[in-house]
C-alpha positions as CSV (number, residue, x, y, z in Angstrom):
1,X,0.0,0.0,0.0
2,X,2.1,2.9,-1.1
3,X,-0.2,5.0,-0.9
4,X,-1.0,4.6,2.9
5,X,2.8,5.1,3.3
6,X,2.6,8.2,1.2
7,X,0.0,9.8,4.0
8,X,-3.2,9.1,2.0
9,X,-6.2,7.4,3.3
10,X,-7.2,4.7,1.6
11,X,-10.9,3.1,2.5
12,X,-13.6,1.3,0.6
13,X,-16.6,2.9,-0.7
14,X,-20.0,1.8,0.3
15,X,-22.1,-0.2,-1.7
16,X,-25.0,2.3,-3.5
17,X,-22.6,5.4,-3.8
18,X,-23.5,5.1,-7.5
19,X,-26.9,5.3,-6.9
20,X,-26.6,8.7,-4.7
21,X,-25.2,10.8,-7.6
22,X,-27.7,13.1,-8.5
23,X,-29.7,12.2,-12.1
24,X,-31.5,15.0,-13.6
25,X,-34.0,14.4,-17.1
26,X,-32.6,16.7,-20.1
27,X,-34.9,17.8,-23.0
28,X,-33.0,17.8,-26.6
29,X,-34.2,21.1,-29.0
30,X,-36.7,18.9,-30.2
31,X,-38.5,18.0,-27.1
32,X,-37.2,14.4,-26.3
33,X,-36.9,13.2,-23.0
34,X,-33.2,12.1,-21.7
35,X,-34.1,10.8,-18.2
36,X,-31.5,9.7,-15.5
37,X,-28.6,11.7,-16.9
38,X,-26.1,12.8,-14.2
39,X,-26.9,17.1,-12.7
40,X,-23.4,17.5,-11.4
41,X,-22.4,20.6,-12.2
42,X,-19.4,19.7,-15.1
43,X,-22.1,17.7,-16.9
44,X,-24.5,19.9,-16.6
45,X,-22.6,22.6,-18.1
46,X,-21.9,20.1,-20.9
47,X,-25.3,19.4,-21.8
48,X,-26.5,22.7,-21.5
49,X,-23.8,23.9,-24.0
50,X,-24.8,21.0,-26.6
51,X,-28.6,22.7,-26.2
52,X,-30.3,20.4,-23.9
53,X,-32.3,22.4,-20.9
54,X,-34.2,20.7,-17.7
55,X,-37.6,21.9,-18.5
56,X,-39.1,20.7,-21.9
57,X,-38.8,23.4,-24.6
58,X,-42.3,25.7,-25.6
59,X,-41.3,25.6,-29.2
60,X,-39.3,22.5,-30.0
61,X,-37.2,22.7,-33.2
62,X,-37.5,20.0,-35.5
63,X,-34.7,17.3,-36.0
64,X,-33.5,16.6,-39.5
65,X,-33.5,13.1,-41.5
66,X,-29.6,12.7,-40.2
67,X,-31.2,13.4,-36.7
68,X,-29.1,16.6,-36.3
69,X,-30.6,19.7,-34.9
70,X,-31.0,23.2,-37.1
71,X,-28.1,24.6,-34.6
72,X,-25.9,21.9,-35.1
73,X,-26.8,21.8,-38.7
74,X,-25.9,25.7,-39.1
75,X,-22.5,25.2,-37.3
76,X,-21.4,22.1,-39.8
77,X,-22.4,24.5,-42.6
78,X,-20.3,27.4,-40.9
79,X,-16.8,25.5,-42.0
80,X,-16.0,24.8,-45.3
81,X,-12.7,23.2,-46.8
82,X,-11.6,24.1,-49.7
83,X,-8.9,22.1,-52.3
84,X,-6.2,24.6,-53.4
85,X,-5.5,22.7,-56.2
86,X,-9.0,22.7,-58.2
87,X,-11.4,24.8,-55.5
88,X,-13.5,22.4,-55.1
89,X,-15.4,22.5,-51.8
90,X,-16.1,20.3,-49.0
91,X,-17.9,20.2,-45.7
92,X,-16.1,17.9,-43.8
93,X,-12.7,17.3,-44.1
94,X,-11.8,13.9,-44.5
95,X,-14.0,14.5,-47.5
96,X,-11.2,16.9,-48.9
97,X,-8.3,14.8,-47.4
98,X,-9.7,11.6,-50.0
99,X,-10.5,14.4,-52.8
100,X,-6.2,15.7,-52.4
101,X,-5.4,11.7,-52.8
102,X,-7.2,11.7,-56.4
103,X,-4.8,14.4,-57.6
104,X,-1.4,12.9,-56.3
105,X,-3.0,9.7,-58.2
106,X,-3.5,11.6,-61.2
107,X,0.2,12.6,-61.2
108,X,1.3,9.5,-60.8
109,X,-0.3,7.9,-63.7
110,X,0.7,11.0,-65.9
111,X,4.2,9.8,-65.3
């Protein structure tokens, strides 16, 4: 036990200490219920800075197809990458990481 040596007190947690963190239920933008998440105050701050709130939302906003919400969707759209070689554009990218591999292809077989 070095760490009894080292002047720090070691003991065993009772059983249920899991069960005494506190659980709150989150709302998502569109109104869906996320039950038994944990309300400390680091997660809360985290899922109240991805858009969720504690009390269900007046005017939920609707989900896309992808099951992304109009904020997120607006903030994916913000960023755009584009290839210096041709200017093409791309939204995410690994998308203009595999487009860049096409051209050193192209050279290659030119060769």
């Amino acid at each position: 036990m070095e760490l009894a040596t080292a002047g720090f007190a070691v003991r065993e947690l009772p059983r249920g200490v899991i069960n005494e963190q506190p659980k709150a239920t989150y709302y998502k933008p569109d109104g869906t219920a996320m039950p038994n998440l944990p309300a400390d105050a680091y997660s809360q701050r985290r899922y109240r800075g991805r858009g969720f709130t504690l009390t269900p939302p007046e005017h939920p906003t609707a989900m896309s197809s992808a099951g992304v919400g109009v904020a997120t969707e607006k903030k994916a759209a913000a960023r755009v990458y584009v290839c210096e070689t041709c200017g093409s554009e791309f939204t995410v990218r690994i998308a203009l990481l595999g487009h860049k591999r096409s051209h050193t292809k192209a050279k290659t077989q030119d060769i």
